[in-house]
C-alpha positions as CSV (number, residue, x, y, z in Angstrom):
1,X,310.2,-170.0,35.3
2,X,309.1,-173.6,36.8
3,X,307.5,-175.8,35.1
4,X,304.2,-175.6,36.2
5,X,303.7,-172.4,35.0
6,X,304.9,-172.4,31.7
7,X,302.6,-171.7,29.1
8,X,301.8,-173.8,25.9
9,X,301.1,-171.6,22.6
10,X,299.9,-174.0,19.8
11,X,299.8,-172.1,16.4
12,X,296.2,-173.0,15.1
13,X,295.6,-173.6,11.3
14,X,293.2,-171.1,9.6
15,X,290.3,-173.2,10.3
16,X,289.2,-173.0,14.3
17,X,286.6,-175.3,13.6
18,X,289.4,-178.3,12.4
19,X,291.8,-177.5,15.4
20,X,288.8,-177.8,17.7
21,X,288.2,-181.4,16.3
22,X,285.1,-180.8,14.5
23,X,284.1,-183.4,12.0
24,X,282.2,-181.3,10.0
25,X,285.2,-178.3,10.4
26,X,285.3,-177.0,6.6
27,X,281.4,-177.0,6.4
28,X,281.2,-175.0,9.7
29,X,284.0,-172.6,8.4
30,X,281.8,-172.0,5.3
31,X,278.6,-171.3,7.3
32,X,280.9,-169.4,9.8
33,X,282.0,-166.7,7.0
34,X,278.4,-167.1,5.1
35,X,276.8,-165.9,8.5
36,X,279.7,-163.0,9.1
37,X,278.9,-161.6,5.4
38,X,275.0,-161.6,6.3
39,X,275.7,-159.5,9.7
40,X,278.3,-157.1,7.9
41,X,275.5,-156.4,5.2
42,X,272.7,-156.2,7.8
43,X,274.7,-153.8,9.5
44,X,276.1,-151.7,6.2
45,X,272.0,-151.8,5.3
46,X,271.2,-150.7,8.8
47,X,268.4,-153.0,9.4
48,X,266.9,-153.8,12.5
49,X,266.7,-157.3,13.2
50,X,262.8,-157.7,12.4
51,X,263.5,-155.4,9.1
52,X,266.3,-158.1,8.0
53,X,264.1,-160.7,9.1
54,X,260.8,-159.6,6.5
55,X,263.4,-158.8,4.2
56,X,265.2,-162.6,4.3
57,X,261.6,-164.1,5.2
58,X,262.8,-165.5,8.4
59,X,261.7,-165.3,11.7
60,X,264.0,-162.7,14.0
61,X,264.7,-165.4,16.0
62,X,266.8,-167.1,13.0
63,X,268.0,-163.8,12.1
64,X,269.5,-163.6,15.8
65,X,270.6,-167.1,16.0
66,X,272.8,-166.8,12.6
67,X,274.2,-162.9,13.3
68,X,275.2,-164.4,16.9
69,X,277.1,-167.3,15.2
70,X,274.1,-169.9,15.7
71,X,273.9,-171.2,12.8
72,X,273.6,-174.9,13.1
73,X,270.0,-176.3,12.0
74,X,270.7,-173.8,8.8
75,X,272.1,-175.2,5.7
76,X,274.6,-173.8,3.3
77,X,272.1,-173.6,1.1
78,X,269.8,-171.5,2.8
79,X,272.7,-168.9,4.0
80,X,274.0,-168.6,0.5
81,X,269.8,-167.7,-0.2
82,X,269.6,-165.1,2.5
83,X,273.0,-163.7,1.3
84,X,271.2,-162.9,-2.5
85,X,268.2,-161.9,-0.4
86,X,270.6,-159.0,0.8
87,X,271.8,-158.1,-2.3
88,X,274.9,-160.4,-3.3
89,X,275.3,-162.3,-6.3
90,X,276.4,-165.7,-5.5
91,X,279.0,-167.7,-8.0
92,X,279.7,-171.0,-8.3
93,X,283.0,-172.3,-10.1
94,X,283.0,-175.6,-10.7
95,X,286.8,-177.3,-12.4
96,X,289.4,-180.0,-12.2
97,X,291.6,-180.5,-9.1
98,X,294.9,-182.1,-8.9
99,X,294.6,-183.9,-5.7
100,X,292.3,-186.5,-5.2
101,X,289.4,-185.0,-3.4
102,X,288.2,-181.1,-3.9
103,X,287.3,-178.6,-1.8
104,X,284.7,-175.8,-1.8
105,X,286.2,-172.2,-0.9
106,X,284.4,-168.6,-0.6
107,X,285.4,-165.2,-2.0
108,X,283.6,-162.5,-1.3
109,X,284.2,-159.5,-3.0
């Protein structure tokens, strides 16, 4: 095969965010999976998008934007909100690490 054609594989890490060169890559990652679980249970609730909207009490527009993957402009905060708003309980664990900065991680259950 010549050169020229030869294709390049890089294995990515498990954040696409960080091996795009985001800044902000673990944030992103969290909003990324926060915004997947609110589709799956929009979806699994069969809601429209104007029923999940009056339900979250968001404008359809947001509800859109975030099930699309939009979700810049919307803080952690206010997706880990709309994810109780669909019927999730949200825990925080809060404990010692053994490196020198932590990290936060999701589970969803």
């Amino acid at each position: 095969m010549n050169r020229k054609n030869e294709i390049v594989i890089e294995e990515g890490s498990t954040n696409v965010y960080a091996d795009l060169g985001y800044a902000d890559a673990a944030e992103m990652q969290r909003k990324s999976q926060l915004a997947a679980e609110i589709t799956r249970a929009i979806k699994a609730r069969r809601l429209t998008q104007q029923g999940a909207a009056d339900l979250l009490g968001v404008d359809q527009s947001k509800v859109s934007r975030i099930t699309r993957g939009q979700f810049r402009g919307v803080s952690e905060a206010k997706l880990l909100e709309l994810v109780t708003r669909l019927g999730h309980d949200v825990k925080i664990v809060v404990g010692p690490v053994r490196r020198r900065a932590g990290k936060i991680e999701l589970q969803f259950a």
